[in-house]
Biopython code that builds the backbone (N, CA, C, O; Angstrom):
import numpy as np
from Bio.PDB.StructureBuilder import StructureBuilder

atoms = [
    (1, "UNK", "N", (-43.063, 54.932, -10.123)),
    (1, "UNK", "CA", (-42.613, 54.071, -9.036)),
    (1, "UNK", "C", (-41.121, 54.262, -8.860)),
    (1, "UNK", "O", (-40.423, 54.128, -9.866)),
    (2, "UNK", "N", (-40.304, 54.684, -7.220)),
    (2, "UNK", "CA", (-39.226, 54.376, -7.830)),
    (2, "UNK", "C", (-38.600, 53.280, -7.773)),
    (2, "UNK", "O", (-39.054, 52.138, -7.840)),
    (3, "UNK", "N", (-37.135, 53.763, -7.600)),
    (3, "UNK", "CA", (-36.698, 52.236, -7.693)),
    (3, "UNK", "C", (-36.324, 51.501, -6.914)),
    (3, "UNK", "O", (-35.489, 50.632, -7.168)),
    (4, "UNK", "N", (-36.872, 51.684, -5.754)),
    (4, "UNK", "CA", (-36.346, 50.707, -4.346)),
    (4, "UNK", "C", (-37.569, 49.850, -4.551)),
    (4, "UNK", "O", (-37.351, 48.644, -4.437)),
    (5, "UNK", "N", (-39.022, 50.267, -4.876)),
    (5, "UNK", "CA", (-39.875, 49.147, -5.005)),
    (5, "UNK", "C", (-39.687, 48.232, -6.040)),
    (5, "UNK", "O", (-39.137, 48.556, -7.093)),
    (6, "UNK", "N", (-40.297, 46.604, -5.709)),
    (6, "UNK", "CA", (-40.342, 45.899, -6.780)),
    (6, "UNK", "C", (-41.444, 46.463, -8.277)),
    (6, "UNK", "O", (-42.119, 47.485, -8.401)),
    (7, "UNK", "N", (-41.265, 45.496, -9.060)),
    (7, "UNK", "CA", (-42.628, 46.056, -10.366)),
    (7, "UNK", "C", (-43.488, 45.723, -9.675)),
    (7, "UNK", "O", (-43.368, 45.180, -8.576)),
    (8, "UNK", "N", (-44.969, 46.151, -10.516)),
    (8, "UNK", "CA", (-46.279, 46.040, -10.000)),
    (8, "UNK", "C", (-46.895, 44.741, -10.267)),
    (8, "UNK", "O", (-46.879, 44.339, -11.430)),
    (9, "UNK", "N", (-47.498, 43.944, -9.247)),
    (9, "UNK", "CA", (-47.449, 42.392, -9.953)),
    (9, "UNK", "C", (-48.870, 42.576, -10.649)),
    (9, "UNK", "O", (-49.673, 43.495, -10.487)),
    (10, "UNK", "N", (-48.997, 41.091, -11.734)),
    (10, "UNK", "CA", (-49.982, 41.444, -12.437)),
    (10, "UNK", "C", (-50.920, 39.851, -11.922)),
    (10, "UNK", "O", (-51.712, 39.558, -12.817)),
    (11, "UNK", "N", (-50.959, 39.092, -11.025)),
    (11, "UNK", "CA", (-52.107, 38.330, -10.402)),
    (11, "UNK", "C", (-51.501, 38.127, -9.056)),
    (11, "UNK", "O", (-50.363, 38.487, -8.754)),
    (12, "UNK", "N", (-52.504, 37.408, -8.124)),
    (12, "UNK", "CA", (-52.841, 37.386, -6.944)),
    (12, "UNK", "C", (-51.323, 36.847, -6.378)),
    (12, "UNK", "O", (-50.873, 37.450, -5.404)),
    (13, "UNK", "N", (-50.718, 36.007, -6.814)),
    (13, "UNK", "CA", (-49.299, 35.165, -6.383)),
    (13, "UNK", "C", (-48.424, 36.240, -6.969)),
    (13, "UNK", "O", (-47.354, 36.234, -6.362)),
    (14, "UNK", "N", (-48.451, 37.060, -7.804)),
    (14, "UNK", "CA", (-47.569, 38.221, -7.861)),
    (14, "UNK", "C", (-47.644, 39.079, -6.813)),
    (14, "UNK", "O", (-46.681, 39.504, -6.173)),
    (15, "UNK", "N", (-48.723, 39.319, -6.649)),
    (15, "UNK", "CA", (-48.950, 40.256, -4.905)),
    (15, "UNK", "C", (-48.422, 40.055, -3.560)),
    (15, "UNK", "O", (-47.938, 40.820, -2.726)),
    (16, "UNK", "N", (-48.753, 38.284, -3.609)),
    (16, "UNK", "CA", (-48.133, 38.153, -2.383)),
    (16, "UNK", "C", (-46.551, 38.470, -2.681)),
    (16, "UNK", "O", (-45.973, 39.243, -1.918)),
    (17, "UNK", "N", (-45.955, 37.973, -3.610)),
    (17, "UNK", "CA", (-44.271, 38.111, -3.770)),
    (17, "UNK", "C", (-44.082, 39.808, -3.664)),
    (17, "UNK", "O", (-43.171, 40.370, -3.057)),
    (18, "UNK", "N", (-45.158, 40.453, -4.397)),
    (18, "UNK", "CA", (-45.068, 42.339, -3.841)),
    (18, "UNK", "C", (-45.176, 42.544, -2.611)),
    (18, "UNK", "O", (-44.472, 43.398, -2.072)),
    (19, "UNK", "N", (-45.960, 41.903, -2.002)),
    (19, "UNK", "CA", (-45.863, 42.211, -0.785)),
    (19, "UNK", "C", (-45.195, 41.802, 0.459)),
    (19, "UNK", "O", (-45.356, 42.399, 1.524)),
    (20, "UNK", "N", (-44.452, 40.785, 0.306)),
    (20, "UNK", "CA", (-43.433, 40.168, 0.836)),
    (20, "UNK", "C", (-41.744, 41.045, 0.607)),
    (20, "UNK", "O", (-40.892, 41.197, 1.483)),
    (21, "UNK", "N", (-41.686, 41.418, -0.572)),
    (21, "UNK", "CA", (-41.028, 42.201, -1.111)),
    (21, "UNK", "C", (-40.813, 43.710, -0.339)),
    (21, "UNK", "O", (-39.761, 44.170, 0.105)),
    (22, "UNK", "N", (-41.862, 44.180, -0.334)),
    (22, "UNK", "CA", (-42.044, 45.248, -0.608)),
    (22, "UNK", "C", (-42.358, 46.011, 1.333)),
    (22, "UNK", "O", (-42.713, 47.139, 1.675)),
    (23, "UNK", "N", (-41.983, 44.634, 2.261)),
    (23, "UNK", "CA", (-42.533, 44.758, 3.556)),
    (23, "UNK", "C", (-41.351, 43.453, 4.270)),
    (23, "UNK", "O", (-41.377, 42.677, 5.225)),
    (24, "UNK", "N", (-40.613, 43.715, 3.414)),
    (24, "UNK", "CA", (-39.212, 42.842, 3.812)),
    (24, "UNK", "C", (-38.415, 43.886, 5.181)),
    (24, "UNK", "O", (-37.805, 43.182, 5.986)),
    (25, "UNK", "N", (-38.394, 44.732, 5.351)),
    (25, "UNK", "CA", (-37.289, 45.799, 5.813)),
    (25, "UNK", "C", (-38.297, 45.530, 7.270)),
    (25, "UNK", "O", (-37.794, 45.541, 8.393)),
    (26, "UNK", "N", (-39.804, 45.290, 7.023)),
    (26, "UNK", "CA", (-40.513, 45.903, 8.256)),
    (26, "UNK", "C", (-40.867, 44.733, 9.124)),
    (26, "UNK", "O", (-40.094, 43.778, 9.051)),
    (27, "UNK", "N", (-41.680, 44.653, 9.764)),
    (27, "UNK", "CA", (-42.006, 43.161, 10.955)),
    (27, "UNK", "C", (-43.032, 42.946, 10.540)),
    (27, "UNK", "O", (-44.100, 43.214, 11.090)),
    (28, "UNK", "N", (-42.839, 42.313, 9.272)),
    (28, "UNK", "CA", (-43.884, 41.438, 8.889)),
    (28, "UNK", "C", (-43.253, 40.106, 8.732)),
    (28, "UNK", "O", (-43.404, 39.339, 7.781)),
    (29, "UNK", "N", (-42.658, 39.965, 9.598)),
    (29, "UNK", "CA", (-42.745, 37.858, 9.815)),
    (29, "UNK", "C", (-43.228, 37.691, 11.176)),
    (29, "UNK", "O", (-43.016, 36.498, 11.394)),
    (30, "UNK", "N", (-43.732, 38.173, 12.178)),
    (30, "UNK", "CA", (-44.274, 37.820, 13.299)),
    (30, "UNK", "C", (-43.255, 37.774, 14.003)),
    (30, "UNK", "O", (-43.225, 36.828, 14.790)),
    (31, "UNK", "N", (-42.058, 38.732, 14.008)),
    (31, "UNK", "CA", (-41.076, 39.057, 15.078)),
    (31, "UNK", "C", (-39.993, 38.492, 14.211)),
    (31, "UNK", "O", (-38.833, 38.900, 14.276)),
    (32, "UNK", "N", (-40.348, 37.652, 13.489)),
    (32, "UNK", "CA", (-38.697, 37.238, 12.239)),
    (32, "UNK", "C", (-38.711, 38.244, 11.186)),
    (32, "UNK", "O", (-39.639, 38.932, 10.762)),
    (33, "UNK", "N", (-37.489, 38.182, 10.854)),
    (33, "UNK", "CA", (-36.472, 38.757, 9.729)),
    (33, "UNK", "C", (-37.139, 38.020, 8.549)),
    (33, "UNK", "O", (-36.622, 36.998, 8.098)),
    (34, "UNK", "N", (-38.401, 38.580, 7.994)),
    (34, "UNK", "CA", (-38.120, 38.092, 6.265)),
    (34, "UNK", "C", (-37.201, 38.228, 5.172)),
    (34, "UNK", "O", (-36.675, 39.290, 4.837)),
    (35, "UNK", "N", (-37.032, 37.144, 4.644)),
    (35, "UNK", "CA", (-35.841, 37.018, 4.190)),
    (35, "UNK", "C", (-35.927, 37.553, 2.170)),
    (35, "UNK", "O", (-36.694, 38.092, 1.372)),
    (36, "UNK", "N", (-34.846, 37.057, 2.223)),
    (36, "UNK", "CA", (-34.521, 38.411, 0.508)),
    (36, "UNK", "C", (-35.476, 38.009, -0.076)),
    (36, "UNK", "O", (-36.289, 38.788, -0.574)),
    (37, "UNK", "N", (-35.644, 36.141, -0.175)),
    (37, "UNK", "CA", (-36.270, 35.667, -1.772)),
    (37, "UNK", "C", (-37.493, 35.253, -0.807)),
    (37, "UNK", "O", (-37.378, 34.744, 0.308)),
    (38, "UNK", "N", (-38.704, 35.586, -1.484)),
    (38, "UNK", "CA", (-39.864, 35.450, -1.402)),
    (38, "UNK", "C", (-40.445, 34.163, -1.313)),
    (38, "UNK", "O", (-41.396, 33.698, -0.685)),
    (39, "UNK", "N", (-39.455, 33.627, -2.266)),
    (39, "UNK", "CA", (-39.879, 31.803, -2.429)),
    (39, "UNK", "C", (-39.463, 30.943, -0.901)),
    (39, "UNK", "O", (-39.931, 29.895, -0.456)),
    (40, "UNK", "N", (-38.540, 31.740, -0.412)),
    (40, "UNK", "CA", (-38.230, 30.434, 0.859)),
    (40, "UNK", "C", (-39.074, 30.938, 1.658)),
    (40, "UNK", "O", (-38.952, 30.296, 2.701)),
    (41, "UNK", "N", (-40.187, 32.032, 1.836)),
    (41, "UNK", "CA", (-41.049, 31.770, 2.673)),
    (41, "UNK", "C", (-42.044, 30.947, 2.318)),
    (41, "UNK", "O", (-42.509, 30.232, 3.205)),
    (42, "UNK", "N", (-42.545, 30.863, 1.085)),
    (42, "UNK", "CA", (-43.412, 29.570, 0.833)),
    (42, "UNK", "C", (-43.146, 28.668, 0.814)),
    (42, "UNK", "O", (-44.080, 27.886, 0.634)),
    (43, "UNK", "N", (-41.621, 27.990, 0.985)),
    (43, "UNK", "CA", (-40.916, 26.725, 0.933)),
    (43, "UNK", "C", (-41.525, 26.278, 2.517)),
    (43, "UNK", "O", (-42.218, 25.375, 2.985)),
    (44, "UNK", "N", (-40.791, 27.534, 3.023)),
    (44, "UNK", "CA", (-41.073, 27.257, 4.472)),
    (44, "UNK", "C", (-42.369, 27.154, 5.185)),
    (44, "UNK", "O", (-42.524, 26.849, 6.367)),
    (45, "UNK", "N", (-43.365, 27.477, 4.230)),
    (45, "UNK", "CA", (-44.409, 27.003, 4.973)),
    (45, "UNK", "C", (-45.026, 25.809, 5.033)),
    (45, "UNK", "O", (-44.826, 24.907, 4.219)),
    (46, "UNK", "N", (-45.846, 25.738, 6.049)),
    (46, "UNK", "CA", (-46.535, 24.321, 6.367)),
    (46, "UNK", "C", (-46.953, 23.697, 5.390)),
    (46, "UNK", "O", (-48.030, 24.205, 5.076)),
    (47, "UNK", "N", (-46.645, 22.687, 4.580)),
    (47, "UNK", "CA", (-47.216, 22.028, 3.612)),
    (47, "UNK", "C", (-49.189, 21.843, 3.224)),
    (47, "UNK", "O", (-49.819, 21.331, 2.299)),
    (48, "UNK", "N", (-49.472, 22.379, 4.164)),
    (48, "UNK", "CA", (-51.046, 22.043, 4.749)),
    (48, "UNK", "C", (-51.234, 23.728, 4.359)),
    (48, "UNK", "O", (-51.633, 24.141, 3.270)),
    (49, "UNK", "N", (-50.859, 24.539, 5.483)),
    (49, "UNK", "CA", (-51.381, 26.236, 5.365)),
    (49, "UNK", "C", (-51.209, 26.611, 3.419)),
    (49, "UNK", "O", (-52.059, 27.105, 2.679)),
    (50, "UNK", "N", (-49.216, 25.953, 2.943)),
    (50, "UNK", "CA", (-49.515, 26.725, 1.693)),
    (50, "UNK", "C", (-50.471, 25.545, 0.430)),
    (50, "UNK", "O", (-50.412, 25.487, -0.798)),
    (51, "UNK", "N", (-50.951, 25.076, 1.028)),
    (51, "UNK", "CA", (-51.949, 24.143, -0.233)),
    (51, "UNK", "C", (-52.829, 24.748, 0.249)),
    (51, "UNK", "O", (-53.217, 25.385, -0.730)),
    (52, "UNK", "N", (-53.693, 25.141, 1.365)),
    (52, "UNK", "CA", (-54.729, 26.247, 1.688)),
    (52, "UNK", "C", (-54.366, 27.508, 0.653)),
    (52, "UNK", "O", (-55.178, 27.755, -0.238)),
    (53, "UNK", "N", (-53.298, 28.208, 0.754)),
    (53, "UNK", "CA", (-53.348, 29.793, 0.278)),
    (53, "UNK", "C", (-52.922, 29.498, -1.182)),
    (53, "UNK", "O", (-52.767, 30.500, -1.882)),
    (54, "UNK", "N", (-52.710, 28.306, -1.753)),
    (54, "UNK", "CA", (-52.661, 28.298, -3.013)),
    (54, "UNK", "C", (-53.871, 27.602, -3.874)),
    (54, "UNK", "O", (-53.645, 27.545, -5.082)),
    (55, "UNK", "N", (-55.039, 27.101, -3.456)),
    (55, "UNK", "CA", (-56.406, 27.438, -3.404)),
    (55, "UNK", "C", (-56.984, 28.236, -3.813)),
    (55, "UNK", "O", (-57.575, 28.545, -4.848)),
    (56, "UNK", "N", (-56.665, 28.764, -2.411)),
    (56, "UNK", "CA", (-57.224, 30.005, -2.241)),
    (56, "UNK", "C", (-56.975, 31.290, -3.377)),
    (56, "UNK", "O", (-57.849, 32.089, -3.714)),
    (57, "UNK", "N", (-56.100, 31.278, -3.682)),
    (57, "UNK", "CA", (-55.528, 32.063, -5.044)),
    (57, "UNK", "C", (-56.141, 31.636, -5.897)),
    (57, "UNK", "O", (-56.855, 32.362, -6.588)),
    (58, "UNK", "N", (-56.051, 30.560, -6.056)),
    (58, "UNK", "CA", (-57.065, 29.706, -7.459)),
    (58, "UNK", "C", (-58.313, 30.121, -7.612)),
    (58, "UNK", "O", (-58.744, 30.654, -8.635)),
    (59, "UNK", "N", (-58.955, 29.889, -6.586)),
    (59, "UNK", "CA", (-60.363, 30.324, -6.258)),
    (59, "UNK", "C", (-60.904, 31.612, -6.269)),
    (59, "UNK", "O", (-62.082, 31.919, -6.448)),
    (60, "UNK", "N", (-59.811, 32.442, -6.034)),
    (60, "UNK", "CA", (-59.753, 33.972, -6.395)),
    (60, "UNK", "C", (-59.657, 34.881, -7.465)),
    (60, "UNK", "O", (-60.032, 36.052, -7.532)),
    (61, "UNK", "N", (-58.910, 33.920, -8.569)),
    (61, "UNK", "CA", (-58.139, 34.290, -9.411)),
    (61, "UNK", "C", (-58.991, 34.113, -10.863)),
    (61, "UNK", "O", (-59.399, 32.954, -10.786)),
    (62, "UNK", "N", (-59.498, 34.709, -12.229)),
    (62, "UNK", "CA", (-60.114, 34.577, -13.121)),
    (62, "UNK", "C", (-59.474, 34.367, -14.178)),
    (62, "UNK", "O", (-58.521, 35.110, -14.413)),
    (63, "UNK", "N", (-59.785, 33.386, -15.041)),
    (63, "UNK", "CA", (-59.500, 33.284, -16.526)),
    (63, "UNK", "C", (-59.704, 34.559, -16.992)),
    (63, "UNK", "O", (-60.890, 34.635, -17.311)),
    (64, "UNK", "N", (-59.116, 35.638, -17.197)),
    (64, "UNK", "CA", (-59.692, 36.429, -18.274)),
    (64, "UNK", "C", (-60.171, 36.374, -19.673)),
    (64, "UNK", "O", (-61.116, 36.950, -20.211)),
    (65, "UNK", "N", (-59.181, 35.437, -20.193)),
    (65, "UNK", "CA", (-59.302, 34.962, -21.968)),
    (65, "UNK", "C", (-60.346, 34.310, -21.769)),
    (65, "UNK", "O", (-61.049, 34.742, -22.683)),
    (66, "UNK", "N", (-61.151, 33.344, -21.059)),
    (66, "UNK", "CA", (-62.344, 33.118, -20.959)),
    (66, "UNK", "C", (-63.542, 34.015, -20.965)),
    (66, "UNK", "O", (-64.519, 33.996, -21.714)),
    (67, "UNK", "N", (-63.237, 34.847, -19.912)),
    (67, "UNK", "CA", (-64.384, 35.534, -19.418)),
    (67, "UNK", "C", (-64.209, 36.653, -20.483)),
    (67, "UNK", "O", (-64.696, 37.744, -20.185)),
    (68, "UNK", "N", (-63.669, 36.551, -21.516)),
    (68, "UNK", "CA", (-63.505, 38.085, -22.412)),
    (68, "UNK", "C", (-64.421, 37.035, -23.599)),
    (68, "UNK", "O", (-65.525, 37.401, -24.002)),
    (69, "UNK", "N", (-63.875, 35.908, -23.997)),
    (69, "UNK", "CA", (-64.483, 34.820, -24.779)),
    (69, "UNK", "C", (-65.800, 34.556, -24.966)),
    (69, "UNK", "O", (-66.380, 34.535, -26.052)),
    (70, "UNK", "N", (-66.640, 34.195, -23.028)),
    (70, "UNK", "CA", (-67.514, 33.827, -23.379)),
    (70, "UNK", "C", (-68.918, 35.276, -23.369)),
    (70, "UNK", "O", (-70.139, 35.140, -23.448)),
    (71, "UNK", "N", (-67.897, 36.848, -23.213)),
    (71, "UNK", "CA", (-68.472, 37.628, -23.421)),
    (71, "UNK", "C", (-69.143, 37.940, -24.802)),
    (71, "UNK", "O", (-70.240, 38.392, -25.130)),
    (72, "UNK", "N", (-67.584, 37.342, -25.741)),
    (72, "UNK", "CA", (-68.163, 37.858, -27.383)),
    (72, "UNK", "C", (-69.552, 36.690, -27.572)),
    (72, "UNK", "O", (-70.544, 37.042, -28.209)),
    (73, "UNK", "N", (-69.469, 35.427, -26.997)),
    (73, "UNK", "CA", (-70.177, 34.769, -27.543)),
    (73, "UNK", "C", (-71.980, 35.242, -26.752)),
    (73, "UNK", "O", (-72.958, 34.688, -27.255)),
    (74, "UNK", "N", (-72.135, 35.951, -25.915)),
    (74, "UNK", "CA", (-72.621, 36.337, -25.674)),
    (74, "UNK", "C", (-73.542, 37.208, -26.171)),
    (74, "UNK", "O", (-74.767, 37.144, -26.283)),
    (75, "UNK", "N", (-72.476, 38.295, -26.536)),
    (75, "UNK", "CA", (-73.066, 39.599, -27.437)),
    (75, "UNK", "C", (-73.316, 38.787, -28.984)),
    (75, "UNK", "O", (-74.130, 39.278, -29.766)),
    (76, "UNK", "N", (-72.820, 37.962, -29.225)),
    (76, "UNK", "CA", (-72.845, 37.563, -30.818)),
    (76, "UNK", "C", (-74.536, 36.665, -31.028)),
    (76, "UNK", "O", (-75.012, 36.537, -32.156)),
    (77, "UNK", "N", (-75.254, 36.128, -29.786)),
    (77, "UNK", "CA", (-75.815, 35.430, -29.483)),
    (77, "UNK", "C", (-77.283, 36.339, -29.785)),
    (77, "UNK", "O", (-77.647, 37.359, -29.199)),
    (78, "UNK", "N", (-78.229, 35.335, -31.302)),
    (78, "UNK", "CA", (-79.299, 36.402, -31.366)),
    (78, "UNK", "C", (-80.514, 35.632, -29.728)),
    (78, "UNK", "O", (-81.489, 36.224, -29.266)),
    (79, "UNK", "N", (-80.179, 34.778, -29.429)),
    (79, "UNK", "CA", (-81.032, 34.215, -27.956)),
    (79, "UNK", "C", (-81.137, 34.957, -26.733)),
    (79, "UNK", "O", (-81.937, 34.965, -25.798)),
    (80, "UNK", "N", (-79.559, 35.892, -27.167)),
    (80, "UNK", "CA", (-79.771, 36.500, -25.462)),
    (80, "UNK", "C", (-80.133, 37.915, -25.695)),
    (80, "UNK", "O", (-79.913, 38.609, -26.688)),
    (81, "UNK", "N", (-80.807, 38.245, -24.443)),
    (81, "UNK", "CA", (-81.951, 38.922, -24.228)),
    (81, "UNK", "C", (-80.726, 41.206, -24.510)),
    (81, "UNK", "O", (-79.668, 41.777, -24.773)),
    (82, "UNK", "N", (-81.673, 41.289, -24.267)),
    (82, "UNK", "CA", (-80.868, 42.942, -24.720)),
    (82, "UNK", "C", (-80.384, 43.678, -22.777)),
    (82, "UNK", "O", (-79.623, 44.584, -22.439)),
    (83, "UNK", "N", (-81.110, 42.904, -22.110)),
    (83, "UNK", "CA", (-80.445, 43.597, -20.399)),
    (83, "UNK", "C", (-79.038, 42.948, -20.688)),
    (83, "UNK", "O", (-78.009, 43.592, -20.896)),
    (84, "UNK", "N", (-79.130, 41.812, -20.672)),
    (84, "UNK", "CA", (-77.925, 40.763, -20.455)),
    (84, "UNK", "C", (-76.873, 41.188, -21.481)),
    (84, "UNK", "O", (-75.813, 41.614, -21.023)),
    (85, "UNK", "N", (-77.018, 41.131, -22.755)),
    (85, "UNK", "CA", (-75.620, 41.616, -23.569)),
    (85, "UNK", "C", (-75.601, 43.327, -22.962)),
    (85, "UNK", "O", (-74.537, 43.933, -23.088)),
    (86, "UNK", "N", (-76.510, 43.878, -22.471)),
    (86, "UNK", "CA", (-75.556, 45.256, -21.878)),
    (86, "UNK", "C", (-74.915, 45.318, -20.854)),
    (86, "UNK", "O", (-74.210, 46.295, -20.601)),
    (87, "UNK", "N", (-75.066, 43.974, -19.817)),
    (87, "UNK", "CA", (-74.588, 43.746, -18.589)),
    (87, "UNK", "C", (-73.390, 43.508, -19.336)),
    (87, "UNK", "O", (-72.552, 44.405, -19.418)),
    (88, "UNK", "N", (-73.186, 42.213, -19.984)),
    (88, "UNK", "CA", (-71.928, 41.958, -20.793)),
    (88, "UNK", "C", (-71.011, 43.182, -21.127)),
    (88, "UNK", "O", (-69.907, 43.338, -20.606)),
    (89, "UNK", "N", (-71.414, 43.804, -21.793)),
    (89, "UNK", "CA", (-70.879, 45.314, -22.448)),
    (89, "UNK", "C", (-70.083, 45.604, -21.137)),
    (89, "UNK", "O", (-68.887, 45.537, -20.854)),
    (90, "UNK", "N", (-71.431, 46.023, -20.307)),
    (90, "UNK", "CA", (-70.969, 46.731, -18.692)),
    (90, "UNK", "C", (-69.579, 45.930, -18.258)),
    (90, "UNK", "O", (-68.586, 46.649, -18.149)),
    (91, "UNK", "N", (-69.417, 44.541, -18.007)),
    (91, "UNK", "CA", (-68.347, 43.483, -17.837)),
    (91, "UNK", "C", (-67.285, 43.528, -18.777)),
    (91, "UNK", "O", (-66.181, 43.027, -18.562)),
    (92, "UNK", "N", (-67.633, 44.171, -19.904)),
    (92, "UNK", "CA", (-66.222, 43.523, -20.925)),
    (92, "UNK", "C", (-65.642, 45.071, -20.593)),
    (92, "UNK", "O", (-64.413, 45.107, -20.645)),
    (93, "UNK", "N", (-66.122, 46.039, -20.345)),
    (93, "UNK", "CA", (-65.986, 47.483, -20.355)),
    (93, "UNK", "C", (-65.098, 47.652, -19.239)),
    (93, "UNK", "O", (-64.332, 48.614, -19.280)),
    (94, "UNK", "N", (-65.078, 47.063, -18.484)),
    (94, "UNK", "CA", (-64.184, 46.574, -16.876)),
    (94, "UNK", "C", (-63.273, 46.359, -17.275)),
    (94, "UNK", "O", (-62.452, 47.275, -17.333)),
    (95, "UNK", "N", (-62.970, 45.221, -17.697)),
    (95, "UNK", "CA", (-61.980, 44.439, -18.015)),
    (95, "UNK", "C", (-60.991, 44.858, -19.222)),
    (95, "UNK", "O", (-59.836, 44.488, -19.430)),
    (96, "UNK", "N", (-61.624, 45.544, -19.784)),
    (96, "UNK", "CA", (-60.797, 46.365, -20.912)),
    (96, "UNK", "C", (-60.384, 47.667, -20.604)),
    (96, "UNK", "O", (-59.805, 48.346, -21.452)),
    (97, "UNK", "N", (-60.611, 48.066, -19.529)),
    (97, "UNK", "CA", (-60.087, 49.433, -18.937)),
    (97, "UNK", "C", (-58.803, 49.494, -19.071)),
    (97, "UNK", "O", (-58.350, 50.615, -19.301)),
    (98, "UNK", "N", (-57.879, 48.393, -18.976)),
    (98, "UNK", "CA", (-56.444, 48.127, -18.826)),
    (98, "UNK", "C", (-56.153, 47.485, -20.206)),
    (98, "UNK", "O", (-56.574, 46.397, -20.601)),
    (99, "UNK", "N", (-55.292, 48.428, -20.919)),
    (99, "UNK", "CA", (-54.925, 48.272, -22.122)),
    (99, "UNK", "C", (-54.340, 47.277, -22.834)),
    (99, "UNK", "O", (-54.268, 47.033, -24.039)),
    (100, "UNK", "N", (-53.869, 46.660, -21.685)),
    (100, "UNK", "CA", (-53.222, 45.157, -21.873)),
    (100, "UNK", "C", (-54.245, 44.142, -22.151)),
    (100, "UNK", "O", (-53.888, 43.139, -22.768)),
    (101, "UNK", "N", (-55.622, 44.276, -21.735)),
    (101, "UNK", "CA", (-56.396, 43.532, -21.304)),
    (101, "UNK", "C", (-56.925, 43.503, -23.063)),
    (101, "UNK", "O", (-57.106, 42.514, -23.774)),
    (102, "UNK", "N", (-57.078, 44.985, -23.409)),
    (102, "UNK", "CA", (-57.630, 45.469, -24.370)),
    (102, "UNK", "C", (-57.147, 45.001, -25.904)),
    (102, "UNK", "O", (-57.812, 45.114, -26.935)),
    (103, "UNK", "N", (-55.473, 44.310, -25.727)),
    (103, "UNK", "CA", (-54.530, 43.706, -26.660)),
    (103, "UNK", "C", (-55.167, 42.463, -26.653)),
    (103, "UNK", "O", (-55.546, 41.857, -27.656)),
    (104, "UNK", "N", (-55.241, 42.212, -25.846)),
    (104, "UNK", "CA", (-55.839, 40.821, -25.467)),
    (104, "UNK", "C", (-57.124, 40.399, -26.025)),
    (104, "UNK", "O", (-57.213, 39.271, -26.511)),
    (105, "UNK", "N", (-58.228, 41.270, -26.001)),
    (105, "UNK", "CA", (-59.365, 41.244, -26.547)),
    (105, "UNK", "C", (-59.102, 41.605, -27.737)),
    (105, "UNK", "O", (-59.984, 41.075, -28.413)),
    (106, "UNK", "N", (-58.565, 42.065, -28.273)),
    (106, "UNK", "CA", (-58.232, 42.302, -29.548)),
    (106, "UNK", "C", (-57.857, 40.981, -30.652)),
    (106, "UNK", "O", (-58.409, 40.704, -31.716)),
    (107, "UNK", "N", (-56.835, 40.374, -30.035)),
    (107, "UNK", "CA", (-56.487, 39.209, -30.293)),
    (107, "UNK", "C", (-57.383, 38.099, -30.911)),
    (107, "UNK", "O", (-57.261, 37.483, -31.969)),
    (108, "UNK", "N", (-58.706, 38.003, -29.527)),
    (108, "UNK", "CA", (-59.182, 37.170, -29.938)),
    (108, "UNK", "C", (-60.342, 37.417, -31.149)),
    (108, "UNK", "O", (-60.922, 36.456, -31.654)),
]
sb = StructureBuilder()
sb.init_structure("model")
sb.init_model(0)
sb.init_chain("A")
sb.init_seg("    ")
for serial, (resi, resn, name, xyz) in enumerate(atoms, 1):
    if name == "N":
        sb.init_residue(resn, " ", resi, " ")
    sb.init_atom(name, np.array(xyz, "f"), 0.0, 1.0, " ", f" {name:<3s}", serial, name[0])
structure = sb.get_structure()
């Protein structure tokens, strides 16, 4: 990456600030000048629209330490069936693609 871009964000409210960032120079405010810090456009928004798009992020957005959690308990589980802990496998196998993710599972 060089170095005129910001870092790469790592969840959904990091994105928007990447992409606000990263589309500052161009006409992406609807004919306004977006401005340096990312935060006064969410200041500035409608109290109503940003409790919608911060929701909406929520609603989008996954526990991973959960969903890595209630994978082991899954596979550890002599009840569940042998499709399902390979679906699991298939799911934790995703999510551990990214090495960070993989520290993480490690951890627990």
């Amino acid at each position: 990456m060089s170095d005129d871009q910001p870092r790469q964000p790592k969840d959904l409210q990091g994105l928007l600030k990447f992409c606000l960032e990263a589309t500052k120079d161009e006409d992406a405010g609807g004919g306004g000048a977006v401005p340096d810090n990312p935060e006064q456009v969410l200041e500035a928004m409608d109290p109503q629209q940003r409790s919608w798009l911060e929701d909406a992020l929520k609603d989008m957005s996954v526990d991973v330490i959960q969903q890595l959690g209630n994978g082991i308990k899954i596979l550890m589980s002599d009840a569940t069936d042998l499709d399902e802990k390979e679906e699991t496998l298939d799911c934790l196998e995703d999510w551990l693609g990214n090495i960070d993710m993989a520290v993480n599972f490690h951890k627990i």
